[in-house]
C-alpha positions in Angstrom: 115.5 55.3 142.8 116.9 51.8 143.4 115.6 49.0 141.5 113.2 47.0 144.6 111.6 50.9 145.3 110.4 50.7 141.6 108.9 47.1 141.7 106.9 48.4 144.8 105.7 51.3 142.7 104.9 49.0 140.2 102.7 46.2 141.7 100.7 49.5 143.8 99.9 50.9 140.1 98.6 47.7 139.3 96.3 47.4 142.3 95.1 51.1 141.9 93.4 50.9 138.5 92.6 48.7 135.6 93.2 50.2 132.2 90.6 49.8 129.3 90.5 50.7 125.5 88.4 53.2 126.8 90.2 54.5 129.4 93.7 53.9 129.0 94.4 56.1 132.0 92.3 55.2 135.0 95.4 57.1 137.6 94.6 60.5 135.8 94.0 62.0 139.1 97.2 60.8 140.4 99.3 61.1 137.3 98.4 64.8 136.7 100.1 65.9 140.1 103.1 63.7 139.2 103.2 65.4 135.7 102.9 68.8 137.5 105.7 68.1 140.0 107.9 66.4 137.3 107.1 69.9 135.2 108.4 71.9 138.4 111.7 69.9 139.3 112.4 70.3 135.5 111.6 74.0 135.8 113.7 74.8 139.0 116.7 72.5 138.8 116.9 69.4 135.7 116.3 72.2 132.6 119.0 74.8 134.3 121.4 72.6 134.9 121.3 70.6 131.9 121.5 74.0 130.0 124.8 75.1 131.5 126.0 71.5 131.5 125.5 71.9 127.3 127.2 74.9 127.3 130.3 73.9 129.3 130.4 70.3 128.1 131.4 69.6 124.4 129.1 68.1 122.0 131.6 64.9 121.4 131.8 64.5 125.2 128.3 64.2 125.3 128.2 61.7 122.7 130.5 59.3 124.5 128.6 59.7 127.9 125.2 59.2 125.9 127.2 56.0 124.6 128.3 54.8 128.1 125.2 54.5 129.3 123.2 53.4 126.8 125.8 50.2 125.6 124.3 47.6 128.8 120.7 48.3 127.0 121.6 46.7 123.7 121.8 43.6 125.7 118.2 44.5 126.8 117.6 45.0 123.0 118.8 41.5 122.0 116.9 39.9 124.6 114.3 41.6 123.8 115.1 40.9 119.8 115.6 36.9 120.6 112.0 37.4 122.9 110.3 38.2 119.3 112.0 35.5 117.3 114.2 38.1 115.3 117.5 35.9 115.9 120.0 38.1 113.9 118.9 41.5 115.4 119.4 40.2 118.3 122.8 38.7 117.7 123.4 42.1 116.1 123.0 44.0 119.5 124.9 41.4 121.3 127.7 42.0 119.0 127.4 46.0 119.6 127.6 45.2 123.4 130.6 43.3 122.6 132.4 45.3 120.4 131.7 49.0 121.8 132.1 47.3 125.5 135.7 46.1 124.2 137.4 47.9 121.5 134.9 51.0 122.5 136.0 51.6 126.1 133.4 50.2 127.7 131.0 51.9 125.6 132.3 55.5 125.3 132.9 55.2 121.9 130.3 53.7 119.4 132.7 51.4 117.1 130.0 48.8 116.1 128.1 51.1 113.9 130.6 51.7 111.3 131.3 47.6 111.3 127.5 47.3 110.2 126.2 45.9 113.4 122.9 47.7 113.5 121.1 49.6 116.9 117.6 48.5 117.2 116.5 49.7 120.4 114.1 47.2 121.5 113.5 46.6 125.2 111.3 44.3 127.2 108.0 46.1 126.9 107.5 45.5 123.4 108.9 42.1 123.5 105.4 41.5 126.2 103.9 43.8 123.2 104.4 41.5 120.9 103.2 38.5 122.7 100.0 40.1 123.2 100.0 41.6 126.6 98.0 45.3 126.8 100.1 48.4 127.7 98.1 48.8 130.8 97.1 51.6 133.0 99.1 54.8 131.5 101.4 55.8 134.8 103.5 59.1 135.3 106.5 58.0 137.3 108.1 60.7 139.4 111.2 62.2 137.5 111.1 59.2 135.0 108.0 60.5 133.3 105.7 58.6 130.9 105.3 55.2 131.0 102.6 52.4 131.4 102.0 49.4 133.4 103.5 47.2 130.8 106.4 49.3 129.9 108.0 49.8 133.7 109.6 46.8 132.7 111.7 48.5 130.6 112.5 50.7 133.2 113.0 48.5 136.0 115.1 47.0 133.5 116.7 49.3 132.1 117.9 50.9 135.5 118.9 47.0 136.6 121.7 47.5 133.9 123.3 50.9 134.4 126.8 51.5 135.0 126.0 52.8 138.6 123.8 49.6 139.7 127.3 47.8 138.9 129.0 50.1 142.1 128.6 49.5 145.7 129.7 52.8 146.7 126.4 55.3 147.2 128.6 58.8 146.5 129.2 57.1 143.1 126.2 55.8 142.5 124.2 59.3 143.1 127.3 61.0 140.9 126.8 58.0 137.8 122.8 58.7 138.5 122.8 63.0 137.9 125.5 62.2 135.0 123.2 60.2 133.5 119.9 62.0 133.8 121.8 65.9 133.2 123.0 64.6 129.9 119.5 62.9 128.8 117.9 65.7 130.0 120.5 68.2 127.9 119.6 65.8 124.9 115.8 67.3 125.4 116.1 70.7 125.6 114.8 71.4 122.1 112.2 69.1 122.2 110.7 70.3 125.6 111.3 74.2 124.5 108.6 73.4 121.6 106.1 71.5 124.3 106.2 74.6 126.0 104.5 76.5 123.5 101.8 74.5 123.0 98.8 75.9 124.5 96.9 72.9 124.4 96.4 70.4 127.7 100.1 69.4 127.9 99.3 66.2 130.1 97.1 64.9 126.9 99.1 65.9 124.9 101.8 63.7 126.3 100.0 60.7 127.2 98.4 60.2 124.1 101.7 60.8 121.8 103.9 58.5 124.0 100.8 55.4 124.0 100.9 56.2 120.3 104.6 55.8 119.9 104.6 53.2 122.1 101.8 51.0 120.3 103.8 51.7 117.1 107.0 50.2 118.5 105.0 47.1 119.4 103.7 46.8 115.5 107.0 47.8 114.3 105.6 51.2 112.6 102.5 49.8 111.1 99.8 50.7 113.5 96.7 51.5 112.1 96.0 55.5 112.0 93.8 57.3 114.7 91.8 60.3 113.4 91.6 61.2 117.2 94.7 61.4 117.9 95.7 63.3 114.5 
């Protein structure tokens, strides 16, 4: 999905509800049929084919395509570090960009962790986080999953800085696209294998653990606990 389709997506899920501590998920109608059809595409064709891409595909190879895509988003990180005031994480990721974009063949391998420059993962959602904004309406974007109002800025982001949104040529850019989503998708095979035995509301279940996590990114790991959600 290119990066102007997702913007649209974004300003109609702004206009269709308005989230409240209450009722953090005011498109549950909607959501729930985009969590179904997100459950069968995974069923029919993302879950098979990211199994027989593990098997065929080496671990190490993996790694370095798990690497290649995710180097452009430590310079989301360090924005997103320099956003909060935290001035040396944020030079840290701008010198993991560097290094691993350079000496690490354009990413593929990950050199800057054994110099001591430090991953932090931040991205633009909790930078707005930290300056107060509300996560927003939860939203359930088709294939993408899980997100909010407030943190589809991280994925419109994050998709603005993919290798593919760097080619002009659509047959590569569809190619660089299923790369990248088979091998996140082979990453989360366990994971997914132990949501499916829960016998619980799977679509709850979900929601609230990712607004949870989220919310904990924001306050760096100190959010207070919630006997509801435990």
């Amino acid at each position: 999905m290119k990066v102007a389709n997702m913007m649209h997506l974004m300003t109609l899920a702004a206009l269709s509800g308005c989230a409240t501590a209450g009722n953090p998920d005011p498109l549950e109608q909607v959501n729930r049929k985009t969590f179904a059809f997100n459950q069968k595409l995974d069923d029919v064709v993302l879950k098979p084919v990211a199994k027989g891409y593990q098997k065929v595909v080496p671990g190490t190879v993996r790694q370095s395509v798990r690497n290649f895509y995710a180097n452009p988003r430590d310079l989301l990180s360090a924005l997103s570090s320099f956003l909060q005031g935290r001035q040396i994480d944020g030079a840290s990721d701008l010198m993991r960009f560097a290094t691993n974009s350079t000496i690490g063949v354009l990413g593929l391998f990950d050199v800057a962790t054994p110099l001591g420059y430090e991953k932090h993962n931040e991205d633009l959602g909790q930078a707005l986080g930290y300056w107060g904004m509300g996560s927003g309406a939860y939203i359930v974007w088709p294939i993408f999953g899980p997100s909010s109002l407030r943190d589809t800025t991280t994925l419109v982001s994050n998709l603005a800085v993919t290798p593919q949104a760097l080619v002009s040529d659509n047959s590569l850019y569809y190619s660089l696209t299923a790369l990248q989503i088979t091998n996140a998708r082979s990453d989360q095979l366990t994971t997914s294998e132990i949501l499916d035995d829960i016998s619980i509301d799977q679509y709850l279940f979900v929601r609230d653990a990712y607004l949870r996590y989220r919310e904990s990114l924001v306050h760096n790991g100190n959010l207070p606990a919630d006997p509801d959600f435990e």
